[in-house]
Backbone bond lengths (Angstrom), bond angles and torsions (degrees), N, CA, C in turn:
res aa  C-N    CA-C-N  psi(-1)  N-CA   C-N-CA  omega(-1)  CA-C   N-CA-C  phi
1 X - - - 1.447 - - 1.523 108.44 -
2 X 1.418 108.17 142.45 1.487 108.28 -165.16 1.587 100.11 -117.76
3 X 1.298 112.04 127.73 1.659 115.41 -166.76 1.766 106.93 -144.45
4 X 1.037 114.73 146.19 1.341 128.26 176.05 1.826 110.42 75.52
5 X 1.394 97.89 166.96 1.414 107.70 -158.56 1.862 107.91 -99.86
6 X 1.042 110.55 150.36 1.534 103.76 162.67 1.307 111.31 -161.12
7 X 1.866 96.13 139.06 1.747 107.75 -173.25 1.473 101.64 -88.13
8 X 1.199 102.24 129.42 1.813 114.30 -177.12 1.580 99.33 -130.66
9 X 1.532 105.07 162.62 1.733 139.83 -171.80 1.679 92.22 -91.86
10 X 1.359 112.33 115.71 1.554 101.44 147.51 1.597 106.43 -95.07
11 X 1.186 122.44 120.87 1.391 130.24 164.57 1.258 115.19 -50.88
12 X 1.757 113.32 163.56 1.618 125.13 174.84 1.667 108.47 -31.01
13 X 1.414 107.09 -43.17 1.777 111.01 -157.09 1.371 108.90 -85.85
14 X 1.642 120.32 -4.18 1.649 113.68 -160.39 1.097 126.99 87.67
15 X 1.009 109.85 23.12 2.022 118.95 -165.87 1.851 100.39 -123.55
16 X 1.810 100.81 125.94 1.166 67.79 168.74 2.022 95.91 -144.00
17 X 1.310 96.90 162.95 1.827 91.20 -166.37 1.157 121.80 -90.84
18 X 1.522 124.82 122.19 0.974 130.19 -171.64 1.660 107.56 -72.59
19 X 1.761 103.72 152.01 1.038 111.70 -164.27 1.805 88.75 -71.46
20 X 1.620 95.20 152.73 1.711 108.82 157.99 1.494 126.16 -60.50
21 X 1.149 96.19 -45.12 1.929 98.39 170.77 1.547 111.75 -38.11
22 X 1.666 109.26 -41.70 1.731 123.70 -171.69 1.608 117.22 -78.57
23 X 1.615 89.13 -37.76 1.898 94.15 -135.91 2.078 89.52 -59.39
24 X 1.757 115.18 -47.22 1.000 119.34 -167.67 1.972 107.49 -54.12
25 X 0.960 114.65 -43.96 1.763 108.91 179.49 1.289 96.54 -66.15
26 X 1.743 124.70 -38.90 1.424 102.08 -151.19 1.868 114.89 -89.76
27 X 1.596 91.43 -23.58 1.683 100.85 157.93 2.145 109.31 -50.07
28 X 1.183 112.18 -63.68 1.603 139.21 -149.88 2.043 74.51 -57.37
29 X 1.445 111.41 -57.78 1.580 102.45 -162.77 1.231 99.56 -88.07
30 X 0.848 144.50 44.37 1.512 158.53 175.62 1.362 145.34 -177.63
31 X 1.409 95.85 32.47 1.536 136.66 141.66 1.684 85.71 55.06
32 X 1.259 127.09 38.71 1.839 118.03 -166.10 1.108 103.95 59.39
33 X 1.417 167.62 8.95 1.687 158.99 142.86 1.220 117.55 -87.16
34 X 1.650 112.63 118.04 0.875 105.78 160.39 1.304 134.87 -118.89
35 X 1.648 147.09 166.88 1.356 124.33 177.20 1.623 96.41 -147.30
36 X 1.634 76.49 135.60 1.923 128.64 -166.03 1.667 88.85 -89.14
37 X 0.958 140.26 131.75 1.754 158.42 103.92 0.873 141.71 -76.35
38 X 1.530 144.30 -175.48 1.113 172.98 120.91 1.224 116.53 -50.24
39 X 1.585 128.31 129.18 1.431 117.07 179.60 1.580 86.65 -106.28
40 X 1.681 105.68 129.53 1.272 96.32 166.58 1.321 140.08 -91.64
41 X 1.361 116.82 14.46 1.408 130.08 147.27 1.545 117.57 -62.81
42 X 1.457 115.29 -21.42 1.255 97.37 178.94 1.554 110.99 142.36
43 X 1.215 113.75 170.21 1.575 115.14 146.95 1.546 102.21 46.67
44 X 0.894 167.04 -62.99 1.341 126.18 -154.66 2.001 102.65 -161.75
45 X 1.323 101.99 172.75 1.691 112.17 -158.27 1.564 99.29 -72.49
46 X 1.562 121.24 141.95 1.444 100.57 141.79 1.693 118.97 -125.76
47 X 1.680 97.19 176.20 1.905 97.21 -139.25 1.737 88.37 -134.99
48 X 1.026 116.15 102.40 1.630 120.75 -176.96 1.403 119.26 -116.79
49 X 1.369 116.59 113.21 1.175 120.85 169.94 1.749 95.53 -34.98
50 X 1.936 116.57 143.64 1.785 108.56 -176.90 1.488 96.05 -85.60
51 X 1.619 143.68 -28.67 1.289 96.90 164.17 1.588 137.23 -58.52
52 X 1.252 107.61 7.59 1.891 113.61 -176.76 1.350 107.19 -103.54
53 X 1.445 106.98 -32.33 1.666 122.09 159.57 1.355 121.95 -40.23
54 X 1.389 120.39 -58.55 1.638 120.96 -146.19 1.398 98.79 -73.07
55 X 1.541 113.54 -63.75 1.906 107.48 -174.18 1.652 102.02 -43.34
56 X 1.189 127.65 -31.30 1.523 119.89 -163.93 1.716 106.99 -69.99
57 X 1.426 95.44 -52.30 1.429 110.64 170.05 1.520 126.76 -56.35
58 X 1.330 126.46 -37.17 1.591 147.05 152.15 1.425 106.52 -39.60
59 X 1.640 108.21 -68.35 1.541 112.07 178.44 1.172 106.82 -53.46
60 X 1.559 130.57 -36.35 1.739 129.42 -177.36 1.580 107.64 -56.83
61 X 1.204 90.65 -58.08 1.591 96.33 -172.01 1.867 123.10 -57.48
62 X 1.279 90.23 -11.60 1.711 99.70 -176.76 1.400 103.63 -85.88
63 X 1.484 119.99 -34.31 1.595 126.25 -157.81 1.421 95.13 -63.71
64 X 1.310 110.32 144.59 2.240 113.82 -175.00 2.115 85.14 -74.60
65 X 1.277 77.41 157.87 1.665 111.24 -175.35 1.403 112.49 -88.83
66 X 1.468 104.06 -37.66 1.913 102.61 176.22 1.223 123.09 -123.93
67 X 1.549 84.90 58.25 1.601 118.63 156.02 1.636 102.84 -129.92
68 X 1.651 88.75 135.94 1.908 100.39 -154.68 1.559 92.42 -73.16
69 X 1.173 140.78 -56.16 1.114 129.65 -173.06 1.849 116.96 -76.36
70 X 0.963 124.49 -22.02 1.392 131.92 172.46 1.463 95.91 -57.55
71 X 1.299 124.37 -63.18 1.619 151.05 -155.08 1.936 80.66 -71.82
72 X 0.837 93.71 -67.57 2.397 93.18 -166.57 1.415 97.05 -43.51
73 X 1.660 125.24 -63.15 1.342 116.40 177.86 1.401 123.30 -47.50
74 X 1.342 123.78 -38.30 1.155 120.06 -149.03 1.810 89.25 -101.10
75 X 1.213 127.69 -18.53 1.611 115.44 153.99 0.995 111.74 -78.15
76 X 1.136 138.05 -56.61 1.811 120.85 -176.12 1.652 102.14 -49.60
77 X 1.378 132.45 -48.77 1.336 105.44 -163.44 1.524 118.46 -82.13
78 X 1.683 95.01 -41.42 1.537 92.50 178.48 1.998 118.35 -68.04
79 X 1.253 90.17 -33.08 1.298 112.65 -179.72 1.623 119.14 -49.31
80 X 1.106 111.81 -31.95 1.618 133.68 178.00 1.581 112.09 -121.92
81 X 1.154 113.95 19.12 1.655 100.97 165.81 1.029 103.06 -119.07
82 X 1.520 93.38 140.67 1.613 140.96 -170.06 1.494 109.98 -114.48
83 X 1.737 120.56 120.17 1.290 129.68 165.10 1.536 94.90 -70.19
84 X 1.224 99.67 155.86 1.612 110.44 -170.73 1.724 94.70 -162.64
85 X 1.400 105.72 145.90 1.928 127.96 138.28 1.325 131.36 -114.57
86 X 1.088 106.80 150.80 1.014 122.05 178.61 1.816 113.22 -53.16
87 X 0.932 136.78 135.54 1.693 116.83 175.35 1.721 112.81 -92.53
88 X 1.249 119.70 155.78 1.509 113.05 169.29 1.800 128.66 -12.28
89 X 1.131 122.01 -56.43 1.481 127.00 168.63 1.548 113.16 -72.00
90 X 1.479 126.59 -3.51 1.183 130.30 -173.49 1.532 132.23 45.23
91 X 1.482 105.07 77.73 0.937 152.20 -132.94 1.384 123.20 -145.61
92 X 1.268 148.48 128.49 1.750 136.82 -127.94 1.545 87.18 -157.34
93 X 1.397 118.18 85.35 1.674 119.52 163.73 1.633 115.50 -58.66
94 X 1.172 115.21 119.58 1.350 127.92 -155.78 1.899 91.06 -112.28
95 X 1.444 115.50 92.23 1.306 101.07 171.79 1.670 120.28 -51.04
96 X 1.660 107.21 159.48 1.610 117.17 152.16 0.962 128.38 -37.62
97 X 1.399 142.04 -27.63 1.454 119.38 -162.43 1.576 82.00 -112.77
98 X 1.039 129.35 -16.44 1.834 116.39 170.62 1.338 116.56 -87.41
99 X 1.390 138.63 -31.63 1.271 133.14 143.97 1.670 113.66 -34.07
100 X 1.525 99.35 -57.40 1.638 94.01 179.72 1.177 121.79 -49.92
101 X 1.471 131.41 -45.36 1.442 149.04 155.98 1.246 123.99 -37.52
102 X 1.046 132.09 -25.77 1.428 137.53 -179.90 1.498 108.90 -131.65
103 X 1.493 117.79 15.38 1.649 130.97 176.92 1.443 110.30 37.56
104 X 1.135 133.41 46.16 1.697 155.43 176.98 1.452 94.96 -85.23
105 X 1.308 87.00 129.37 1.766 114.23 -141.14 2.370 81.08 -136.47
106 X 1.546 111.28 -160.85 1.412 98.76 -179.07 1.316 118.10 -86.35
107 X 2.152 113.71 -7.26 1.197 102.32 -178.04 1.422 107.34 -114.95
108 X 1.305 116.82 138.12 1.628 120.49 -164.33 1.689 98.66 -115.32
109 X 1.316 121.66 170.92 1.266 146.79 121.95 1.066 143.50 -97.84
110 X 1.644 117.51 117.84 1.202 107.57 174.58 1.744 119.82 -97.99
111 X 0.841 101.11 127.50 2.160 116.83 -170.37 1.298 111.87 -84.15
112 X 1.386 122.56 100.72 2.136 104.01 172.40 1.501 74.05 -68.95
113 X 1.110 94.13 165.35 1.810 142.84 148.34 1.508 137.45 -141.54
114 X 1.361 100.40 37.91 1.409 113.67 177.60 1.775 117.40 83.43
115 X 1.255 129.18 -81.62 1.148 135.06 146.00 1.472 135.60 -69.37
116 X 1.318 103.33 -8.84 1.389 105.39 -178.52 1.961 108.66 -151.17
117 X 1.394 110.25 -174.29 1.275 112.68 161.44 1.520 115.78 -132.52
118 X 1.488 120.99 134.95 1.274 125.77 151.24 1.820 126.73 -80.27
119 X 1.508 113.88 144.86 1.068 119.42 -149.84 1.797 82.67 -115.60
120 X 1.024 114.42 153.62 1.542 111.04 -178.44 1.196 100.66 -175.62
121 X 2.113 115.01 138.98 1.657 129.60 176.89 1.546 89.20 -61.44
122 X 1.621 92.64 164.24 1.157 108.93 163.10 1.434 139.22 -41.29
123 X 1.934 92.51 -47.54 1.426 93.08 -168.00 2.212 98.39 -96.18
124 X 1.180 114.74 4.46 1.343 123.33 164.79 1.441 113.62 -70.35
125 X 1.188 117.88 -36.99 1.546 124.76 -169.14 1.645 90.49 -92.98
126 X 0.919 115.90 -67.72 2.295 103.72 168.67 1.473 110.72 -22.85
127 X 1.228 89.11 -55.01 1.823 89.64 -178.30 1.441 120.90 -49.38
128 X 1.273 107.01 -44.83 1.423 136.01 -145.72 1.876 82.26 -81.20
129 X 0.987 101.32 -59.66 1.897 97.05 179.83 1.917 103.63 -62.90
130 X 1.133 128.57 -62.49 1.277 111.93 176.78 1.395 100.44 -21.97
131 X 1.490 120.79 -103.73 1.623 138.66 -169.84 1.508 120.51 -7.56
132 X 1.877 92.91 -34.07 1.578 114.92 -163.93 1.870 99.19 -80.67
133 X 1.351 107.93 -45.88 1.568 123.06 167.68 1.693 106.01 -57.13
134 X 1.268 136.82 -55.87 1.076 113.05 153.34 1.002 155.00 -47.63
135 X 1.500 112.86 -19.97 1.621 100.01 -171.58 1.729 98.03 -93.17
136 X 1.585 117.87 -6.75 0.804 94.27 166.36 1.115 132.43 -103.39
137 X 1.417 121.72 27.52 1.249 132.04 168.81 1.541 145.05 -76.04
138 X 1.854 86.91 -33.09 1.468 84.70 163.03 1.679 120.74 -123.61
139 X 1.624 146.52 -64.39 1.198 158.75 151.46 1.524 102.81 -64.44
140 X 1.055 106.67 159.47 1.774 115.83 167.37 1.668 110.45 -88.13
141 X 1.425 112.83 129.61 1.574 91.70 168.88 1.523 107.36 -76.72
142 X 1.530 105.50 147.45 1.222 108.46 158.30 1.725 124.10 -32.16
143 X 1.873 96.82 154.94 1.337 102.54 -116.12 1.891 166.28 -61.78
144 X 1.692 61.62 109.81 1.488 97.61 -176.86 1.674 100.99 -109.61
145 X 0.864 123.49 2.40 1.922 115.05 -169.74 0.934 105.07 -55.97
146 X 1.427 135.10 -64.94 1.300 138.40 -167.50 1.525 123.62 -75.52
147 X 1.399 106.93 9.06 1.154 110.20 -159.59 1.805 104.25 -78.74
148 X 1.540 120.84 151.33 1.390 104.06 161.21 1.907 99.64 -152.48
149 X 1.282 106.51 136.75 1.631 110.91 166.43 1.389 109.53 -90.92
């Protein structure tokens, strides 16, 4: 399970190093493969060990095609995922056109999300906490009602 946040350097080349706390679970659940996407909500990369990948990708491939929003999701995700390794220093080459996509600039975030991680710019992941301060400000989103910290 992948939990807590960390601000990381993408270097000149697009590479950027995963923390040590991660890299060992996230290699171990991901057999060395990894796969890079598009979140198609928006805003920022996601990064899945490929056994967490494939059912997602299976379910993609089932969703009908000429249905406009079935069809948009299922190109942004399948459409933009990238098998990937880690390199010797452990290290996650983040092509150009997915940097471009998620406007990843030199300071990144990396997001657990339980099974996976989201990759997010600086000022995407700011955002991302504003929104997060709102929703809990006024109603609960669904379910969340019962929720209490």
């Amino acid at each position: 399970m992948f939990e807590g946040s960390a601000q990381l350097s993408l270097d000149a080349k697009g590479r950027l190093a995963i923390p040590s706390r991660h890299r060992e679970s996230l290699l171990a659940a991901a057999g060395g493969v990894l796969v890079l996407t598009a979140n198609p909500q928006g805003g920022c990369l996601l990064l899945y060990p490929q056994p967490e990948w494939l059912p997602i990708r299976d379910r993609l491939m089932k969703a009908p095609s000429f249905e406009a929003r079935s069809a948009s999701i299922k190109r942004t995700m399948l459409g933009n995922a990238r098998p990937e390794e880690l390199d010797s220093a452990g290290r996650l080459l983040v092509a150009p056109e997915l940097r471009d996509y998620a406007k990843l600039e030199k300071t990144v975030w990396l997001v657990g999300m339980g099974s996976h991680f989201e990759i997010w710019s600086d000022a995407g992941w700011r955002r991302q906490q504003e929104l997060a301060a709102e929703a809990f400000a006024g109603e609960p989103p669904p379910g969340f009602e019962d929720f209490a910290l």
